[in-house]
LOVOVEX-54738 format. One record per residue (C-alpha): residue in three letters; x, y, z. Coordinates in nm, 3 decimals. Example, Ala and Ser with C-alpha at 12.3 -4.5 7.8 and 13.67 -1.06 7.14 Angstrom:
REM residues 2
<r 'Ala', <1.230, -0.450, 0.780>>
<r 'Ser', <1.367, -0.106, 0.714>>
END
This chain:
REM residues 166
<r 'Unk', <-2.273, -2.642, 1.774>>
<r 'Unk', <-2.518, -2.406, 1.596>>
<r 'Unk', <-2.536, -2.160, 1.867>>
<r 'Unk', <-2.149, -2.151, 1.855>>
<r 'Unk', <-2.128, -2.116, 1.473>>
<r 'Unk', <-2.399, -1.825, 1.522>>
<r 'Unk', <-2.227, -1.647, 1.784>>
<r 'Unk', <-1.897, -1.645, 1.597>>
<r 'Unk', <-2.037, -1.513, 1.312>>
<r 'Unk', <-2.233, -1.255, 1.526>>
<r 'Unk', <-1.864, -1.115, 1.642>>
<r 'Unk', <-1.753, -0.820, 1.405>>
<r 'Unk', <-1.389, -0.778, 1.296>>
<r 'Unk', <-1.259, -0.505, 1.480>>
<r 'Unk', <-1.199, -0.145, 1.264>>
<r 'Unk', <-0.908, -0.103, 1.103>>
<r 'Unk', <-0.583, 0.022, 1.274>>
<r 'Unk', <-0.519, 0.368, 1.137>>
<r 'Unk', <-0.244, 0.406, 0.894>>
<r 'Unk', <0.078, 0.465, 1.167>>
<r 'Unk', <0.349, 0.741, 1.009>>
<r 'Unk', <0.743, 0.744, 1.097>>
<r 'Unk', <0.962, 0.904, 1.012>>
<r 'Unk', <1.342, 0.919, 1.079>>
<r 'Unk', <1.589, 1.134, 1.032>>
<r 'Unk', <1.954, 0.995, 1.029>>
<r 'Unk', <2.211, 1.108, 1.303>>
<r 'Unk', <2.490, 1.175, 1.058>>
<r 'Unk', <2.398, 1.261, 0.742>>
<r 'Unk', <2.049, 1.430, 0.821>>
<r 'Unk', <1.856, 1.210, 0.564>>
<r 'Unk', <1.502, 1.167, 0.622>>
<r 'Unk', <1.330, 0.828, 0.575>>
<r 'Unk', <0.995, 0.821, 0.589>>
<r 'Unk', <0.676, 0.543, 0.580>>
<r 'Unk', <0.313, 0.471, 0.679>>
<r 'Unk', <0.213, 0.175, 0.772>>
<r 'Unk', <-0.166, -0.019, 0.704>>
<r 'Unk', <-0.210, -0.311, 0.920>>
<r 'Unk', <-0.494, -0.484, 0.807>>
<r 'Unk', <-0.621, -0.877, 0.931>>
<r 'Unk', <-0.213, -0.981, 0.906>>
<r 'Unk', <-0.174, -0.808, 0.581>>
<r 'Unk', <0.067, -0.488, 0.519>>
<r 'Unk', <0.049, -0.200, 0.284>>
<r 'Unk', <0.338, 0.030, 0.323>>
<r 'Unk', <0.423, 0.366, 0.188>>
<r 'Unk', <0.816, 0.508, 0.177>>
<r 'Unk', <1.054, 0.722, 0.107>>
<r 'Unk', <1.416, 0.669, 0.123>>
<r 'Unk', <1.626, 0.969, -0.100>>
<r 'Unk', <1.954, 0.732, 0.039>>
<r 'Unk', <1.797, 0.444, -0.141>>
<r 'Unk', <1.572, 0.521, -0.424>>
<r 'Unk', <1.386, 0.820, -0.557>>
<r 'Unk', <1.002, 0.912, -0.456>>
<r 'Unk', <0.754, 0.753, -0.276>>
<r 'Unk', <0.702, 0.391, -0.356>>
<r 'Unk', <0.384, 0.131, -0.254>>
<r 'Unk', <0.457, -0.170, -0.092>>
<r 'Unk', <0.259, -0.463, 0.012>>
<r 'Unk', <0.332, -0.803, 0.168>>
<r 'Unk', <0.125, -1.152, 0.097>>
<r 'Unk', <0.114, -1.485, 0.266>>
<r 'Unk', <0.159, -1.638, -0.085>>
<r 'Unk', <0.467, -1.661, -0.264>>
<r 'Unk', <0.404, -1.472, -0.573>>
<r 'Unk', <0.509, -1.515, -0.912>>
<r 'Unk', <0.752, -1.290, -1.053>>
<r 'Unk', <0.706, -1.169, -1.424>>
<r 'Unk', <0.986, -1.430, -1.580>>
<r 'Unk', <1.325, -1.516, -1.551>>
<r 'Unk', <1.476, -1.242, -1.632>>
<r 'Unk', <1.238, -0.942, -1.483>>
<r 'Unk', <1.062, -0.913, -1.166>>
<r 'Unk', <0.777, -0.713, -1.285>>
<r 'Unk', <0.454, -0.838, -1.314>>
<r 'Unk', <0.091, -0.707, -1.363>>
<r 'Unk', <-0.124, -0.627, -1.024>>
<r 'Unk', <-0.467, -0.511, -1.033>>
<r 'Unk', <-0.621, -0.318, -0.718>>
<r 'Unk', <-0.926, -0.110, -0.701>>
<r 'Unk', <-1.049, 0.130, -0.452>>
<r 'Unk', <-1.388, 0.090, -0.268>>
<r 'Unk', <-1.624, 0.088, -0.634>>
<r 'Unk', <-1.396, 0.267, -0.910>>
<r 'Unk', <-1.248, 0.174, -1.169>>
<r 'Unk', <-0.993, -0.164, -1.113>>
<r 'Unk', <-0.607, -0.062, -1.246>>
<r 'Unk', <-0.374, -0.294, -1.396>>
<r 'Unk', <0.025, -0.183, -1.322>>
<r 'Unk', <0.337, -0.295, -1.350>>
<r 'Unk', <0.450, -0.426, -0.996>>
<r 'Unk', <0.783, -0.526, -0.889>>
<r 'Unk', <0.729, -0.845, -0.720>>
<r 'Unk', <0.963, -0.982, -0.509>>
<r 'Unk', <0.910, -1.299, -0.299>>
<r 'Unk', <0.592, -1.238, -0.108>>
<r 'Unk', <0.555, -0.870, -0.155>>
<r 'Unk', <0.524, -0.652, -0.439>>
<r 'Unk', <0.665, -0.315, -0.488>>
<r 'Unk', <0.508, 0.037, -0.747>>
<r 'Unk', <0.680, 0.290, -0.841>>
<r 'Unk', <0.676, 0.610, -1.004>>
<r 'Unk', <0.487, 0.951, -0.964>>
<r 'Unk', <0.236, 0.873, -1.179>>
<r 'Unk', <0.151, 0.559, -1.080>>
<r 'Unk', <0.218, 0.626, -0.726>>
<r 'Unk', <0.028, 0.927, -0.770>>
<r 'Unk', <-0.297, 0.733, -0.896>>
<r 'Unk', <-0.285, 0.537, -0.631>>
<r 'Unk', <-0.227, 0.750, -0.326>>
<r 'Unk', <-0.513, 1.007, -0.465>>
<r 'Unk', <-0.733, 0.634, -0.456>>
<r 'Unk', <-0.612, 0.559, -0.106>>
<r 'Unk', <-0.694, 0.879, 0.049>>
<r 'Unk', <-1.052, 0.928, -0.087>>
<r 'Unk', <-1.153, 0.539, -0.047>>
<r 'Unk', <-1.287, 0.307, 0.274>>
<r 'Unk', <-1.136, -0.029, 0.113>>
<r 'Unk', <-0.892, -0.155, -0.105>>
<r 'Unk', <-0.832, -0.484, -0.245>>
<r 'Unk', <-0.490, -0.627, -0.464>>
<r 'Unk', <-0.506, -0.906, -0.691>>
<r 'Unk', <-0.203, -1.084, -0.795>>
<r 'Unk', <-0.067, -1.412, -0.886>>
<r 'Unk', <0.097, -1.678, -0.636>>
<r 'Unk', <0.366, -1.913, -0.798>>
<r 'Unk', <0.121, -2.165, -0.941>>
<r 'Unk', <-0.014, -1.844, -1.112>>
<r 'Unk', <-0.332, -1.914, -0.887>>
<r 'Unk', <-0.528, -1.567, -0.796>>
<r 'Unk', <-0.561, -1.472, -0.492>>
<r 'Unk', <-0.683, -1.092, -0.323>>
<r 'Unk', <-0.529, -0.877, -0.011>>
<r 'Unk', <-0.777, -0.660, 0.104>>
<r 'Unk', <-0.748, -0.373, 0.352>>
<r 'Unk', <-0.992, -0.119, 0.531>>
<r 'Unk', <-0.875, 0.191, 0.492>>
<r 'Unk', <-0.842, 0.404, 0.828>>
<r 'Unk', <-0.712, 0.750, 0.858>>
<r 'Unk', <-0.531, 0.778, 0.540>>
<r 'Unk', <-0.534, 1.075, 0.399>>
<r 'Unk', <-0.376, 1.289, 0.723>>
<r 'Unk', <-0.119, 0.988, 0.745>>
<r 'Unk', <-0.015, 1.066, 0.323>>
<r 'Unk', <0.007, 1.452, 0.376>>
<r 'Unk', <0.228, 1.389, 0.658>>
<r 'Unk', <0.437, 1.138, 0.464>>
<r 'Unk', <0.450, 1.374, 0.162>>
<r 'Unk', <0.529, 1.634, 0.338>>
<r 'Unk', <0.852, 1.438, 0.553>>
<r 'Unk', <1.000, 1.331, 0.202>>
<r 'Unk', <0.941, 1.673, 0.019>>
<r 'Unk', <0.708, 1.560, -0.252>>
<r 'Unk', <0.534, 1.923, -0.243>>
<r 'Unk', <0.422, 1.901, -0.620>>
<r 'Unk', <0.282, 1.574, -0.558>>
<r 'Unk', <0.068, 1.693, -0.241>>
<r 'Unk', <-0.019, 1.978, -0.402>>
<r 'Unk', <-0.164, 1.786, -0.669>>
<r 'Unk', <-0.362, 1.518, -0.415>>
<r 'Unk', <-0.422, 1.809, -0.157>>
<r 'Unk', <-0.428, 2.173, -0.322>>
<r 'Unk', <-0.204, 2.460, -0.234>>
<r 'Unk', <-0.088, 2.508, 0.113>>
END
């Protein structure tokens, strides 16, 4: 039983996947959709764009935990996340069911210039009992995966800002 409990704990967790981009462009009306994908040990952080269904990039995640929503009336609720050893930020999070969704070039903006200079990230939020509980992801090929998402949804002032000039 030892040797077994030894072994198992000898066995790394594989590397992270890295971040997978795609992006479509729709038959008809020429609209480009666009996300990247982190799949990390079950959990998912998403980027996206959508101009058919709301404006800029937005950050997505999913959780195995239902999570609590800010009250009855509003969705939004603080998340905290923090990048490798900075600083943790608090934001405003639109949580729905067992995801959570931020918004906004700034806060976006933060974030993605976090993602693409960091090795891990890990989310804190709130499940239903308002019990903490963290999501954390190793970060794998990121910032090639963002310029290319950027550049698919025509943020060009926002990769300018996270990459320089072209």
């Amino acid at each position: 039983m030892l040797f077994a409990a030894l072994a198992l704990a000898a066995v790394e967790a594989p590397p992270p996947r890295p971040i997978t981009v795609e992006v479509v462009r729709d038959a008809i009306t020429d609209s480009v959709s666009a996300s990247a994908t982190l799949l990390d040990a079950g959990q998912r952080l998403t980027l996206s764009c959508d101009r058919a269904e709301h404006y800029g990039v937005r950050v997505s995640f999913s959780s195995p935990h239902w999570m609590a929503r800010g009250s009855f009336f509003s969705p939004e609720r603080p998340i905290v996340y923090r990048f490798d050893s900075q600083r943790p930020r608090r934001h405003i999070w639109d949580v729905r069911d067992r995801g959570a969704i931020l918004a906004g070039r700034s806060r976006v903006g933060r974030f993605l210039h976090g993602l693409i200079t960091a090795e891990r990230l890990v989310i804190r939020a709130r499940d239903v009992e308002d019990h903490p509980f963290d999501l954390s992801f190793r970060i794998s090929g990121a910032s090639a995966a963002v310029r290319e998402l950027l550049e698919a949804c025509g943020e060009t002032r926002l990769r300018t800002r996270l990459y320089g000039p072209a």
